[in-house]
mmCIF file of the C-alpha atoms, coordinates in Angstrom:
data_MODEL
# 
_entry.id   MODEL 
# 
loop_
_atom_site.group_PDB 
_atom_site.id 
_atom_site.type_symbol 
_atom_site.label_atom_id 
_atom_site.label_alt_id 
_atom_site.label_comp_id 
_atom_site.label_asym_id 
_atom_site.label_entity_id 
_atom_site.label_seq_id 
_atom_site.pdbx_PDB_ins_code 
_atom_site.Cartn_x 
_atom_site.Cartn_y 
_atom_site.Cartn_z 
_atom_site.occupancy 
_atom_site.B_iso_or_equiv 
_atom_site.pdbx_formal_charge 
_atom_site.auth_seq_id 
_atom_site.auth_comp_id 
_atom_site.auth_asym_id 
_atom_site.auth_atom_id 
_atom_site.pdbx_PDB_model_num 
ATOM 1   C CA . UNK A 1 1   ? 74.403 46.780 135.549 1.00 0.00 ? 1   UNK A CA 1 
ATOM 2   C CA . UNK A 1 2   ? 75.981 50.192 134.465 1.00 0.00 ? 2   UNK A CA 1 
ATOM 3   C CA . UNK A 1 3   ? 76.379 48.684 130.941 1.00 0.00 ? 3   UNK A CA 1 
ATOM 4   C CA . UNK A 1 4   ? 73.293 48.292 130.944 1.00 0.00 ? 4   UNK A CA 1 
ATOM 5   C CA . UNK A 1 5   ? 71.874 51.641 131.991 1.00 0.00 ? 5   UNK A CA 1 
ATOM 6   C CA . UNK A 1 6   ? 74.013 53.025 130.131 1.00 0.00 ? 6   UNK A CA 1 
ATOM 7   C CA . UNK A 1 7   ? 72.480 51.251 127.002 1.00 0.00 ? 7   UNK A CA 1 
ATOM 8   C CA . UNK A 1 8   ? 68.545 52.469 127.848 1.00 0.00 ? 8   UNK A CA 1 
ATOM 9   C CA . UNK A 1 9   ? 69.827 56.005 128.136 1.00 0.00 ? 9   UNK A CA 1 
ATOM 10  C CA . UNK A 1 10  ? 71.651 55.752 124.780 1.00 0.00 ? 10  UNK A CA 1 
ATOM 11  C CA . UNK A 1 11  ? 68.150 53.793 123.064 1.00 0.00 ? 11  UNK A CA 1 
ATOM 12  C CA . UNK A 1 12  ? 66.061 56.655 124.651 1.00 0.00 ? 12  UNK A CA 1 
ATOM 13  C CA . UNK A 1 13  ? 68.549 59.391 123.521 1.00 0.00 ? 13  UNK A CA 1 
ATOM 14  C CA . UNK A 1 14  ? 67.897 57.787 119.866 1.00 0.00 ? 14  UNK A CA 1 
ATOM 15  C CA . UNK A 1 15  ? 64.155 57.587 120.321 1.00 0.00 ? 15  UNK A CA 1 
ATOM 16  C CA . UNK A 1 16  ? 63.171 60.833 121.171 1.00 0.00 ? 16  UNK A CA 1 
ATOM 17  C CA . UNK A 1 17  ? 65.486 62.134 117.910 1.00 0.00 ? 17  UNK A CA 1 
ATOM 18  C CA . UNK A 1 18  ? 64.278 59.766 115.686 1.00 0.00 ? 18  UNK A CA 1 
ATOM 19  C CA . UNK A 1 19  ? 60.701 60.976 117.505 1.00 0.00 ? 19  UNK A CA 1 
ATOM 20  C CA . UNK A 1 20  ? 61.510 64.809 116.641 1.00 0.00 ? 20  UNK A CA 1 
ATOM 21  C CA . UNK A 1 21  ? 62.929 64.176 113.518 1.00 0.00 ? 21  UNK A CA 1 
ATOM 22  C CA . UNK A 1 22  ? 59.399 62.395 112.361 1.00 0.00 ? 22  UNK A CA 1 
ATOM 23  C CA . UNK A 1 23  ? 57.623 65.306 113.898 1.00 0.00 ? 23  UNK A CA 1 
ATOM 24  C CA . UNK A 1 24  ? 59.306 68.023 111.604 1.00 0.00 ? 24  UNK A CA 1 
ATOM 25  C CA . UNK A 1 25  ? 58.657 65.869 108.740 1.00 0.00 ? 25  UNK A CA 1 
ATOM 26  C CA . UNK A 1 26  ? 55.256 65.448 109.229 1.00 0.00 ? 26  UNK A CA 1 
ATOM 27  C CA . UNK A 1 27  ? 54.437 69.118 110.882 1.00 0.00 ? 27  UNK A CA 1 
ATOM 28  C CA . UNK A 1 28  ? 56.338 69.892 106.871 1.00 0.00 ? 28  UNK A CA 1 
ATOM 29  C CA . UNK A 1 29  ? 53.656 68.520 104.780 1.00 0.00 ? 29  UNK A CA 1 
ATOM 30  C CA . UNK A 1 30  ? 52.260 70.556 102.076 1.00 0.00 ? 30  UNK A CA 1 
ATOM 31  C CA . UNK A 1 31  ? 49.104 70.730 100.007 1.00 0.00 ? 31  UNK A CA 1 
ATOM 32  C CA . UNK A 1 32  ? 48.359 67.960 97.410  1.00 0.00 ? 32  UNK A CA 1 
ATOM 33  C CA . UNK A 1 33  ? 48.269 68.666 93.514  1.00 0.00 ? 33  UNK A CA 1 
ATOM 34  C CA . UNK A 1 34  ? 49.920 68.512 90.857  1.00 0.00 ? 34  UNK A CA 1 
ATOM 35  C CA . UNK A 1 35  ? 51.652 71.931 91.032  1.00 0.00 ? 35  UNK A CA 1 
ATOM 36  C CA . UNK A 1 36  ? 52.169 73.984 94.142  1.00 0.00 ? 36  UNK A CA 1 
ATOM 37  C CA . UNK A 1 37  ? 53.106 77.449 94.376  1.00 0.00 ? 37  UNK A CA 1 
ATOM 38  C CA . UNK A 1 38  ? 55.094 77.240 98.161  1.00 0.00 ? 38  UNK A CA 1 
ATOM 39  C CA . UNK A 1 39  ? 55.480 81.524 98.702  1.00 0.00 ? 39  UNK A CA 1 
ATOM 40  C CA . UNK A 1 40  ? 58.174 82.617 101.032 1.00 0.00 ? 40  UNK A CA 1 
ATOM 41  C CA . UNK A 1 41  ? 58.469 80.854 104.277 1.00 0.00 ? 41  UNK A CA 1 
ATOM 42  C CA . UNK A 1 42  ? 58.890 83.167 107.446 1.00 0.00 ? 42  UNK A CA 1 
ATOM 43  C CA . UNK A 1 43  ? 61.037 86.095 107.785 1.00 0.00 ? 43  UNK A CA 1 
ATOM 44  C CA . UNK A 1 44  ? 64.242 84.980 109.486 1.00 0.00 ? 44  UNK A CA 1 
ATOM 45  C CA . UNK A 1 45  ? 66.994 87.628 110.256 1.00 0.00 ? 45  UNK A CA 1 
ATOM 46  C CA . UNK A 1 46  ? 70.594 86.733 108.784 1.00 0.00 ? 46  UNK A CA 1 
ATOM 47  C CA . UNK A 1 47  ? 72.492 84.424 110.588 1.00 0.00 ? 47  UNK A CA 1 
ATOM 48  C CA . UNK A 1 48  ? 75.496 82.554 109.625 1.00 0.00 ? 48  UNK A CA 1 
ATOM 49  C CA . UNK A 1 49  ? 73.057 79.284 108.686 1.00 0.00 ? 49  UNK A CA 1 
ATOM 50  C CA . UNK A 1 50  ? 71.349 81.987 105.829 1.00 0.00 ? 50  UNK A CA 1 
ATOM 51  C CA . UNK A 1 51  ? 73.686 84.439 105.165 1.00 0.00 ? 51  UNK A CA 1 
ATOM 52  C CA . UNK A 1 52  ? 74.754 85.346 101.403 1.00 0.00 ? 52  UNK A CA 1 
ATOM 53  C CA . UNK A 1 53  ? 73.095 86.082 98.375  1.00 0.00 ? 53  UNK A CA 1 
ATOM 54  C CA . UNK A 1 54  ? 70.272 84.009 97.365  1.00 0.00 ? 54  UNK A CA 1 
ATOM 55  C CA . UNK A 1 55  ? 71.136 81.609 94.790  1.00 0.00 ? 55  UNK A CA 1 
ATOM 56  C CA . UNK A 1 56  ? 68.436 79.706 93.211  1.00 0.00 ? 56  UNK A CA 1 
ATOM 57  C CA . UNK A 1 57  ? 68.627 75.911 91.487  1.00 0.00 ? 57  UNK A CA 1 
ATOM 58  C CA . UNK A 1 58  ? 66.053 73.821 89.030  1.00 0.00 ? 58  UNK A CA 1 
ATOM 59  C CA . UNK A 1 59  ? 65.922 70.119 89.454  1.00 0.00 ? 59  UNK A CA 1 
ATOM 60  C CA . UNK A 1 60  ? 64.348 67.988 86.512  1.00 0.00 ? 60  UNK A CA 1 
ATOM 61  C CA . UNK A 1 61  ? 63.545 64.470 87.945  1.00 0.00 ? 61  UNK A CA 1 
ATOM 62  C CA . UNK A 1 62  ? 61.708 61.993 85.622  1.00 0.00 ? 62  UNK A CA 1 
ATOM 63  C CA . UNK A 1 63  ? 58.522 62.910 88.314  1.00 0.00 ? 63  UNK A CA 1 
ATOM 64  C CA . UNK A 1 64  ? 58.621 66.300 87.945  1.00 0.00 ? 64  UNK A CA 1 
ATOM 65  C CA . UNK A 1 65  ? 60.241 69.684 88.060  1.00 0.00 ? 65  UNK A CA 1 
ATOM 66  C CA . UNK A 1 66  ? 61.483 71.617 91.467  1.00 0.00 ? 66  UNK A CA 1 
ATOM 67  C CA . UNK A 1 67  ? 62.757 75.674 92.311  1.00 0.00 ? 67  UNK A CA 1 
ATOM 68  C CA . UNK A 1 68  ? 65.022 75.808 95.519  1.00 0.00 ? 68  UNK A CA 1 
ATOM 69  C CA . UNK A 1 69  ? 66.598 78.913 96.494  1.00 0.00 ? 69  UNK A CA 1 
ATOM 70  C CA . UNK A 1 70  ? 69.858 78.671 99.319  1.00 0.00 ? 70  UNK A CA 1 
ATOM 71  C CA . UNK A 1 71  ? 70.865 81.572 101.252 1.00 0.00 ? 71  UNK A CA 1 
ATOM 72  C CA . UNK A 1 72  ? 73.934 80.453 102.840 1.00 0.00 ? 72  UNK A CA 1 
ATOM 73  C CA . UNK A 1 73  ? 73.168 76.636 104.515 1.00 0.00 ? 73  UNK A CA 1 
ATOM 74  C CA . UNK A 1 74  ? 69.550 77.390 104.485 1.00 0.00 ? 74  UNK A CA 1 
ATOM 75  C CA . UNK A 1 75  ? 67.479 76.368 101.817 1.00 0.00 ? 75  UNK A CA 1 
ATOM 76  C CA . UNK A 1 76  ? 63.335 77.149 100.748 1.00 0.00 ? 76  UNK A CA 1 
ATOM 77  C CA . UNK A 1 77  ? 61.453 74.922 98.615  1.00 0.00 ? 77  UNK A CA 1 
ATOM 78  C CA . UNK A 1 78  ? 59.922 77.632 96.211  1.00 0.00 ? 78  UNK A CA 1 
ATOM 79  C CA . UNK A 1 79  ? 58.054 75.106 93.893  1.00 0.00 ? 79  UNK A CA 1 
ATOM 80  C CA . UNK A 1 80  ? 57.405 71.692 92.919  1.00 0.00 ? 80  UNK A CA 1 
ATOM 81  C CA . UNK A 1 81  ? 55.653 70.385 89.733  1.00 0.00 ? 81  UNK A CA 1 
ATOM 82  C CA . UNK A 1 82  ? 54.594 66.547 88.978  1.00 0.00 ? 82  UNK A CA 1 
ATOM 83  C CA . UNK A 1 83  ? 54.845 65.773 85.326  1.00 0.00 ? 83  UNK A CA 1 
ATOM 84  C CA . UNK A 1 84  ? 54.023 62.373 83.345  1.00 0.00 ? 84  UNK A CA 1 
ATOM 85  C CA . UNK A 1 85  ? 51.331 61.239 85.911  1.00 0.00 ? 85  UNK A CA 1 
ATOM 86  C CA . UNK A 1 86  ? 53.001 62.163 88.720  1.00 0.00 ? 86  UNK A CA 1 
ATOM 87  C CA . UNK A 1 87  ? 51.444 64.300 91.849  1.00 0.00 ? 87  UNK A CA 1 
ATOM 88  C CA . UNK A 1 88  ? 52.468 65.785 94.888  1.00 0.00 ? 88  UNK A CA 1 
ATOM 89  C CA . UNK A 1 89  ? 52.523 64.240 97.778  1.00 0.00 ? 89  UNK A CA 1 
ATOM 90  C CA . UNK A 1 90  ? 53.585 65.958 100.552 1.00 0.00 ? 90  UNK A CA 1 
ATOM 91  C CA . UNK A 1 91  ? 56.264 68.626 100.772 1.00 0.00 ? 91  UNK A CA 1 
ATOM 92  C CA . UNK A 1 92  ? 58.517 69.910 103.422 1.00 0.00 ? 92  UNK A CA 1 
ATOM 93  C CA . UNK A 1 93  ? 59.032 74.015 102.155 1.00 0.00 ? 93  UNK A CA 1 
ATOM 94  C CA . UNK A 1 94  ? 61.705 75.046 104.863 1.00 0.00 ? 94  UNK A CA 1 
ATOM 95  C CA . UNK A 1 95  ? 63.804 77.303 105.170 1.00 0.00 ? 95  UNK A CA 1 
ATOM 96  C CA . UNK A 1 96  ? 65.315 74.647 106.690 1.00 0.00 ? 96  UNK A CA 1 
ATOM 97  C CA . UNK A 1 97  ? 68.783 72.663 106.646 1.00 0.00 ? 97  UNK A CA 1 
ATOM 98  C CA . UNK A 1 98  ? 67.401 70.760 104.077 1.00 0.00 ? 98  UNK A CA 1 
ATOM 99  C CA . UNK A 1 99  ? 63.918 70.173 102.314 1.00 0.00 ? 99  UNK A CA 1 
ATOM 100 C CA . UNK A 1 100 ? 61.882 67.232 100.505 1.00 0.00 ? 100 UNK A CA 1 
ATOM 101 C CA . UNK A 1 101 ? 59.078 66.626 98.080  1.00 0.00 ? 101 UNK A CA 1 
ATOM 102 C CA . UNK A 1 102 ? 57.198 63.556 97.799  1.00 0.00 ? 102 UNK A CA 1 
ATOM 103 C CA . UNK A 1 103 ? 55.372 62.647 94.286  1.00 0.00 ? 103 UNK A CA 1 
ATOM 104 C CA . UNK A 1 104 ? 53.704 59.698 93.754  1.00 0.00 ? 104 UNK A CA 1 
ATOM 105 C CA . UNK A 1 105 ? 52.270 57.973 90.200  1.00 0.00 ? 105 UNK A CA 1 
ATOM 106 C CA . UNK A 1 106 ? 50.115 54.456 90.188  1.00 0.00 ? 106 UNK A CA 1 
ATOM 107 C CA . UNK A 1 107 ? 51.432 53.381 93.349  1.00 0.00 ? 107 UNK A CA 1 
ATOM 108 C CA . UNK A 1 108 ? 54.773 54.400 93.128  1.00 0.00 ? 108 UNK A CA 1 
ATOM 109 C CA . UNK A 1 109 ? 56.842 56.881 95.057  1.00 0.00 ? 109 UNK A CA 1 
ATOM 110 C CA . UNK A 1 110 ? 59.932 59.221 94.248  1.00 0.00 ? 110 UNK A CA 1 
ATOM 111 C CA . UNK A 1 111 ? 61.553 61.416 96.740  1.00 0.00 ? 111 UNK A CA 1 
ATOM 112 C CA . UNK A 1 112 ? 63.934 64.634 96.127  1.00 0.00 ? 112 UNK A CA 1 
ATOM 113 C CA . UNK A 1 113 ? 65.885 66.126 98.766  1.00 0.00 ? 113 UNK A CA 1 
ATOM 114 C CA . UNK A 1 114 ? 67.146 69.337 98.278  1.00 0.00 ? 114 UNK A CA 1 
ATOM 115 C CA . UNK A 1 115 ? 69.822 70.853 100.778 1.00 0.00 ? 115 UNK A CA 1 
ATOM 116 C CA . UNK A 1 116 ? 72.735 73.600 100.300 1.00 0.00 ? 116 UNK A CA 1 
ATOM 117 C CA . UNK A 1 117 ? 76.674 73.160 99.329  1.00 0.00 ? 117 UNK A CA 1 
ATOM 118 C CA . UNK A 1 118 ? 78.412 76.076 100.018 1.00 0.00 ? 118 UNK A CA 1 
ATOM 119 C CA . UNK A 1 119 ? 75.384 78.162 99.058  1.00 0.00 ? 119 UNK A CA 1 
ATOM 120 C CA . UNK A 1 120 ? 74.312 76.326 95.997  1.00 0.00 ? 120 UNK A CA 1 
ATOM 121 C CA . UNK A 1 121 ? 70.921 73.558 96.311  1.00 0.00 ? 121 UNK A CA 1 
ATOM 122 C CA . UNK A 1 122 ? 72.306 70.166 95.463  1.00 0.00 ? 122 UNK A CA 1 
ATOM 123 C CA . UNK A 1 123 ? 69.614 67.598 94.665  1.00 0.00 ? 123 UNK A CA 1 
ATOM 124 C CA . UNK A 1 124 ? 69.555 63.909 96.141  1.00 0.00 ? 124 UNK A CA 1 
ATOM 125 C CA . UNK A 1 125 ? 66.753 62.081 93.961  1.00 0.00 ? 125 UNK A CA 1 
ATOM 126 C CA . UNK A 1 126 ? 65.035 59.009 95.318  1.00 0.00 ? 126 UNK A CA 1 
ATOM 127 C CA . UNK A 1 127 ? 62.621 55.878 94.925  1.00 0.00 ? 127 UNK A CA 1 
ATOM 128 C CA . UNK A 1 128 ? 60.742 56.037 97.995  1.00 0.00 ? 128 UNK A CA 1 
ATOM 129 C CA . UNK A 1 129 ? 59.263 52.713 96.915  1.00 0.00 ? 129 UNK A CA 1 
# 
């Protein structure tokens, strides 16, 4: 009997995470187009998550092209362009741990994920199917 309460606390535990993690995904959506200026995301005073100069990276996926800017562990998703076909989907700007672009061409999907490494944005690129 305790085995198994312990087990529903430990699948609800999961659930609502998984739950919140879905809603910051979708509450991140941006505008779709092709290209999407993002602006600055909200003033946030320096803490150690986004302390340290700003330090910008350029990804060049086959989809497209993609500014990210880290300050610290926190990085902003300054811009995202589709090239070849491809258009944005939806986009998740931060600042934030980590951020994501979707682009998607003929039915296809590809997925970058952009987060910070010791203050510099490290791309992980993606077929989201």
């Amino acid at each position: 009997m305790l085995t198994w309460l312990l087990a529903v606390v430990a699948a609800t535990g999961v659930a609502f995470a998984a739950t919140g993690l879905v809603g910051d995904v979708l509450r991140g959506q941006g505008p779709i187009g092709a290209e999407v200026e993002l602006g600055p995301g909200p003033a946030a005073g320096p803490t150690a998550s986004n302390a340290g100069p700003p330090v910008a990276g350029t990804f060049r996926p086959r989809a497209g092209s993609l500014v990210a800017t880290c300050r610290g562990a926190t990085v902003t998703l300054d811009r995202v362009r589709g090239r070849g076909g491809w258009r944005l989907e939806s986009a998740e700007r931060g600042p934030d741990e980590d951020v994501d672009a979707t682009l998607r061409r003929a039915g296809r999907t590809f997925v970058v994920e952009i987060y910070c490494n010791e203050g510099t944005p490290v791309a992980v690129l993606g077929n989201g199917g």
